[in-house]
Each structure stands twice: as C-alpha cells, then as structure tokens.
N, C-alpha and C positions, 0 to 999 in steps of 0.2 A: 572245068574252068578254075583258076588258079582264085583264091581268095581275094586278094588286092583288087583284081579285075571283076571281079562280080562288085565289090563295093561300089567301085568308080560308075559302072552303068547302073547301080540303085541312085549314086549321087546325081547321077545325068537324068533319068530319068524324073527324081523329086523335085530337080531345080524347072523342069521344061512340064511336068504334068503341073506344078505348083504357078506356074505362068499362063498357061493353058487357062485352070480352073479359076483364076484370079480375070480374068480375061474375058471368060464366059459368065460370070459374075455381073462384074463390069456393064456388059453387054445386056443380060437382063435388064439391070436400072435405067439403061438407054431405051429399054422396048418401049416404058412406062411413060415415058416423053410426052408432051404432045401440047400443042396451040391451045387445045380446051382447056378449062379446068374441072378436074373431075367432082363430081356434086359431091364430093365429102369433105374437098377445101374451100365448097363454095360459102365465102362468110368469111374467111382467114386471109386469103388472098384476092385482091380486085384484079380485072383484067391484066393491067400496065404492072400489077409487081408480081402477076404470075410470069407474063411473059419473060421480065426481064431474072426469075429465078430459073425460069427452065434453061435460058442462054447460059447463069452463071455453072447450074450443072454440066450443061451440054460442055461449055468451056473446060471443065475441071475434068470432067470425065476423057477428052480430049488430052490435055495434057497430061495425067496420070497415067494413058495410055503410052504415048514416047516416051515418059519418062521413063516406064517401066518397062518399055520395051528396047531404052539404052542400057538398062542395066541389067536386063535380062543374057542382051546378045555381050555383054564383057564380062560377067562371071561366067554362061558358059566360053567362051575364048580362054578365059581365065584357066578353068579346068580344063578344058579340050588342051592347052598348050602345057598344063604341066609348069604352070607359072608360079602357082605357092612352091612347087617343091624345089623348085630352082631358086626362089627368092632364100627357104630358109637352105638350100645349100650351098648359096654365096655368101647367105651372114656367119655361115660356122666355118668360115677362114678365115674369119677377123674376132669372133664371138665364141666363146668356150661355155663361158657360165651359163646355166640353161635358164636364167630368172632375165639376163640382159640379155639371152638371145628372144626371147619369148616377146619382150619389151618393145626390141628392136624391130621383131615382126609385122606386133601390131599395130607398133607407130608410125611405120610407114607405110602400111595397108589402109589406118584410120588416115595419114595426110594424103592421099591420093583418092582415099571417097569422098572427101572434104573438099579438095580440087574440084573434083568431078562435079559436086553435087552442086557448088556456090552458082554455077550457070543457071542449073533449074530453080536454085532459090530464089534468084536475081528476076530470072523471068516472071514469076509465080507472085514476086511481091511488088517489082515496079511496072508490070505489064499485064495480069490480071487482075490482080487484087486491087492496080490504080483504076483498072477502067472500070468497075463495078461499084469503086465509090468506098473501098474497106481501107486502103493502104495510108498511113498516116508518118508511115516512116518517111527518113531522109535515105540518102545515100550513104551519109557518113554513120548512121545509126545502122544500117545494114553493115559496114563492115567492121564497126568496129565490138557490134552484135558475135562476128563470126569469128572473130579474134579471141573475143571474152571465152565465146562458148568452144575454141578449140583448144585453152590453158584449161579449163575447168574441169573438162573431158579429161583432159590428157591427166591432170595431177591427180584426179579422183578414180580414174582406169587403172591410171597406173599403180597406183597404191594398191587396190583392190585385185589388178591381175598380176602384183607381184607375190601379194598373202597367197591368191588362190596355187600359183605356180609352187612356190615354196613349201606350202603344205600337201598337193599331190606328189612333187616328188621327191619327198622325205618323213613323209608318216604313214606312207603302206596300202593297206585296201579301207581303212578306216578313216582314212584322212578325208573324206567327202561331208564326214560329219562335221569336220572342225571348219572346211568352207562354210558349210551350211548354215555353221555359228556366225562366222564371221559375215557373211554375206546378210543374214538377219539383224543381227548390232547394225550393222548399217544401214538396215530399211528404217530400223526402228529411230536411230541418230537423228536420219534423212526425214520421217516424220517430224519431230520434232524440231527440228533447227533448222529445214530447209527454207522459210519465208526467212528469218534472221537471218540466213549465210549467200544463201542464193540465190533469189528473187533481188538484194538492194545494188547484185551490181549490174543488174540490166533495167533496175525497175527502181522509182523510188513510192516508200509507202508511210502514209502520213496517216496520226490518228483523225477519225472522224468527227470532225469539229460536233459542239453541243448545238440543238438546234431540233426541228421535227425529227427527223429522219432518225438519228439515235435517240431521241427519247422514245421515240417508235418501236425502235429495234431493242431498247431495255427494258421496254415494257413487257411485249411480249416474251422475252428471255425470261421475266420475272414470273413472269403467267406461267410458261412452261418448266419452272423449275430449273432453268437453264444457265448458271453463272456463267459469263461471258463480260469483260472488260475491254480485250483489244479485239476493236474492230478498227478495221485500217483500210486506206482510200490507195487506189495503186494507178499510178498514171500509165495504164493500158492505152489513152486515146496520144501516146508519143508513135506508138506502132501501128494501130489499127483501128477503124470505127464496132468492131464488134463489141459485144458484153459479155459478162461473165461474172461469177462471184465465186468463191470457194472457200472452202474450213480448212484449216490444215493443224495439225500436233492435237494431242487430247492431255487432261488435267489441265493443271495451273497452265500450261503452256497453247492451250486450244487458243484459235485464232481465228477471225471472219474477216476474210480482206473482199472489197469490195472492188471492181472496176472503175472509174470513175466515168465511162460510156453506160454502165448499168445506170448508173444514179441519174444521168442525162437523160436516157431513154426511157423510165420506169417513172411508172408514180409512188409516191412512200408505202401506199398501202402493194402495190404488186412488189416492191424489196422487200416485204415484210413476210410475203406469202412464200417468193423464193428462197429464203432463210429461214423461214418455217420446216418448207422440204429438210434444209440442212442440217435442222437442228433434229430433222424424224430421223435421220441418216444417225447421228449422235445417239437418240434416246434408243433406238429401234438396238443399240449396240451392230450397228454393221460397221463401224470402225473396226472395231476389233475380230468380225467375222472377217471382214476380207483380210484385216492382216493374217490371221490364221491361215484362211485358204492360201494366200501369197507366201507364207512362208511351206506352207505341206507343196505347196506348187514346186518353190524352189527343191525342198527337200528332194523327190522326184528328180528334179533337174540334174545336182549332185552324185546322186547315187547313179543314176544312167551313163553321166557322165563320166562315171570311177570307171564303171565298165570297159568305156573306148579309150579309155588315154593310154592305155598298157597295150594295144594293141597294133603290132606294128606294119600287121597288114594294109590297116585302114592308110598309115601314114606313106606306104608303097603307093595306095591308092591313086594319089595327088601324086604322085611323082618324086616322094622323098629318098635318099637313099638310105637313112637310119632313122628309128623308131624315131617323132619328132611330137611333143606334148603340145605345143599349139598347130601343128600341122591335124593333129588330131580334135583340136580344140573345133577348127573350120570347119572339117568335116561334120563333128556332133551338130554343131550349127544348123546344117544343111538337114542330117541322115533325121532330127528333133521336129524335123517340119510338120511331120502328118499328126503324128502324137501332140503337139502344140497346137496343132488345127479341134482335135476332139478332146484337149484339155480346156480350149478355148469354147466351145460350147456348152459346156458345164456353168464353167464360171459368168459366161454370159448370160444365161438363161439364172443365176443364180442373182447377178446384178439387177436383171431386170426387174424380177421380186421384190428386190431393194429398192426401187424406185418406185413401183407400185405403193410401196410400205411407207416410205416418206411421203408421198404426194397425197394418201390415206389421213398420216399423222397432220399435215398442215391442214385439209380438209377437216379434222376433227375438230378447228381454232375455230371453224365457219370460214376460211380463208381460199376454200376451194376456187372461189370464182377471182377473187384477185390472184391466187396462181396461175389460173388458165389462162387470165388477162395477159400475166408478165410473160408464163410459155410463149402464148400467141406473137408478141411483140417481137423478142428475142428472137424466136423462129425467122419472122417475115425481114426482119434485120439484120440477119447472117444468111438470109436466103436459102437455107435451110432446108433441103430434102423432105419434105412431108409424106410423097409418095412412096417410099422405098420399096424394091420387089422382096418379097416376104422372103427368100432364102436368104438375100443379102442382112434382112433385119434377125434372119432366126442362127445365122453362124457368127456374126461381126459388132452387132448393135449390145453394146452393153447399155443402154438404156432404151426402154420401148417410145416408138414412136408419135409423135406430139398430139396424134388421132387417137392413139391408142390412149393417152395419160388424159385427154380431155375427156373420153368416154367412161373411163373410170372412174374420176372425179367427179363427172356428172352422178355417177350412180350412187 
C-alpha cells in the first residue's frame, strides 16, 4: 500500500475512532442521570434544583451530541471528497507566495467554520441558556461579539501563522526551535497584557470601589504576604448570569478581576475564601509550573510538527498535487489527536494537584468552610455537574470535582 493511502485511512480512522470515543464518553455521563438525588449531593442540592440541573445536563449533553455529530459527518465529507486538496490547488492559480497562500487557506477555512458554527452559537445562547435562566445577552451583543472575535482571531492568527509559515520554510530542520520561541513570547505577552488588550473590547473593567469587600480582600492579601493593587470588577452579568473570578499576568502586572454575578451571588467572606484559593495558585508557584509545562507542551508540538511538514506523502494524503505546508499543517492536526489525548492526562492529573494545593493553602487561613460555602453556591448556580462518571473526570477534568474538593477540605 502506497504511503499517501495508508496516511489517509490512519486520518479516517482518528477522526471516526475520536467520535466514537467522545461519544461513548458522552454517553457514560448520561448513564449517571437520574430523578433521585444521589445521597452524596444530598445537602448541596434540594429536590427543584436538582431536577432542574439534571434537565440542563440532559439539554447540553443533547445538544453537544448534534453538534458534534454536524461536524463529525462534514470534516469526514471534507476528507472523503479531497476538498482541502482541491481548495489549496485552486488558490495556487491565483497565489504563488507560500506565506499568502498558507493565509489564504486558513482564512477561508476559519470563515466557513465561523459560518457554520454561529447557528449552534445562536441556539446554545438564545435558546438554551435563555430558558435555564443564564443568558443575559442581547441579540446585537451576540453579533457584534462575533464580529469582534472574528478581527481579533484573524489579526492575531494571522500574524502568528505568517512567523510560523516563514520560519518552517526558510530556516531548515531547526526552524521548529525559533516557532517554539516565537510561539512562547507570545504566551508570555498574552499573560501579561491579555486583561488590558483583550478582555476591554468585549468586557468593561472598573476598579473595585473602597468599601468591605476590598478592605476584605487587602487585608487578607496583607496576611498572606500577597501585594495586590488591581483588583477589577468586570460586567460578566451584560452576557450571562454565571460567576467567576480569575488572576491573570504575575509581578507588578498580576491582576484579580472579579465578575460582578460573583459579588451578587457570594458573601464577602466566601470572595475572600475563593481568592484565597487564587492567591495558593500564586504562592504554591503553579503560575509558572504550568507555564513551563505549556511551553515543553508546545515544545513537543513544534518538533513533531518539523517532522510532517516536509513530507509530501502526507500532503498526497488530502488530495494535494504538490508537497503543501498548511495541507500538512491539517493533517498534523488530525494524525496529533491521540498523543494530545495522553498528553492531556498528565497535565490534567497534574492541575488537579494544583487545586488540591490551593484549596489546602486557603484552608490554612481557617477559610475552608467559607470556600466550601462559595464552591457550593457557584456549583448550584451554573448547574454544575457534581456527578461526573470517573473516566470522564480522570481524562478531561482539569480541576477535581466539587465532592471531591469539599472532602478534602473537610480533612
């Protein structure tokens, strides 16, 4: 069997086994269902807001099913019909340069999944999320949400996949190191500057007015040795009724932006307990473990990826007629699947440590039971999977379950 056609049925096979396994997955968390509530949520959930969490699973479970099952059956069509390889050999009769063809590829592959997807986004936000009671957005915040996020994509890709393009094919079998660089300058950028560049055009964020709540949160900052000045209020309740909080950039540049559904739903001392966690995230230094692990990840990625882009079998594969570097790009995509799936367990099982570790560190404050408090809330008001079937928590869950994180804390 000729090379090209062995690749093509390993890509056929990973896209329809990787469907399959996603599927039966899926379908575990379904078994777990049920009217009762099981005596280990008994206390967390009352009758009326279990029932109506099992509907919003059952719902979502539901729809990630079609969805995934639309785009299951048109990437295989996609392949089966030889439609990359056709695409990139109608742009190399108008397209020479391999950086604007490369461009060109992706830009009209990203605005057709863009198309595609705005149906399911559309349904997902004014049709399930309205009727569960989460959805806060407008219509015109929906679209002009999609518009933002399709420039932002686009100038940030494109920048980024014209370095990568440029440096594989002009600096040799070495050239994976200098993505590798570039590709990490810009996590590191992306840490730091991402609440200042990118969160204020879809979001606006106001400092935390003086008041309990910040002298709350600088007090304990002050207890834990924890310099912290910008904490910021972020109008999450324009999109959605959920909550949330998060840290983002480290040094002078560390940030605590706060939801303002968090502030609504929590009491001062449970924000206090959930920023406790954030700041054990901080002290514990798993900022900078995971950045390390994210960049040996990428690292990995790079080098694997030097391997295929020179080979012009793989680009036959698709349907190409000449060796084609993003035709190869696709591919890696695809052939990266299972190795992403058991890279993926590591680092998951490595976060979930991590959140053992912070939920320890806030526990150390005496702040245990106002964390449990603020989980508990949080959970019941995102409706929140408490049951999960343990393969689904032990290959996917970067953070352990809210059973799990209360029984720990209790100890």
């Amino acid at each position: 069997m000729e090379k090209a056609r062995l690749y093509f049925y390993i890509i056929i096979c990973i896209v329809i086994i990787d469907f399959i396994w996603t599927q039966y997955l899926s379908y575990r968390n379904r078994k777990r269902m049920s009217s009762n509530i099981p005596l280990q949520l008994e206390g967390i959930y009352n009758k009326e807001e279990y029932a109506k969490q099992q509907e919003y699973q059952k719902t979502n479970s539901r729809f990630s099913f079609y969805s995934g099952l639309f785009s299951f059956i048109i990437l295989l069509l996609v392949l089966l019909c030889g439609t990359f390889g056709w695409l990139d050999n109608y742009l190399r009769q108008y397209l020479s340069n391999e950086i604007l063809l490369t461009l060109g590829f992706f830009g009209i592959i990203y605005l057709i999944m863009t198309i595609i997807s705005i149906p399911f986004d559309y349904y997902s936000t004014f049709v399930m999320e309205e009727k569960f009671g989460f959805n806060k957005s407008t219509k015109k915040i929906f679209w002009i949400d999609q518009i933002k996020s399709l420039f932002v994509t686009g100038i940030i890709g494109g920048i980024i996949l014209t370095l990568i393009t440029w440096f594989y094919n002009s600096l040799g079998e070495w050239a994976w190191l200098y993505v590798w660089g570039i590709v990490t300058i810009f996590s590191l950028f992306m840490s730091l500057f991402y609440s200042n560049i990118i969160v204020p055009l879809f979001n606006k964020q106001t400092p935390l007015e003086s008041g309990e709540l910040r002298s709350e949160i600088e007090t304990f900052a002050k207890l834990a040795g924890f310099e912290i000045n910008n904490i910021y209020v972020m109008d999450a309740s324009k999109r959605s009724s959920k909550a949330n909080a998060y840290f983002t950039g480290f040094g002078a540049k560390k940030r605590i932006v706060l939801f303002d559904t968090l502030i609504n739903d929590l009491t001062t001392n449970e924000i206090v307990g959930v920023l406790a966690h954030e700041i054990g995230h901080y002290k514990k230094k798993h900022t900078i473990s995971n950045m390390c692990i994210s960049f040996a990840y990428t690292g990995i990625i790079m080098y694997l990826l030097s391997l295929f882009l020179g080979n012009p079998e793989i680009s036959k594969s698709l349907g190409c007629e000449s060796p084609s570097f993003h035709i190869n790009l696709i591919a890696f995509s695809i052939l990266f699947t299972p190795i992403s799936q058991v890279l993926g367990i590591f680092t998951n099982l490595i976060s979930r440590k991590h959140e053992y570790q912070a939920d320890a560190y806030a526990a150390s404050y005496g702040l245990a039971d106002s964390l449990i408090s603020g989980l508990k809330k949080l959970s019941i008001k995102s409706l929140s999977n408490l049951n999960p079937d343990s393969w689904n928590v032990f290959l996917y869950y970067s953070h352990p379950t809210l059973l799990q994180r209360i029984e720990a804390l209790k100890r």
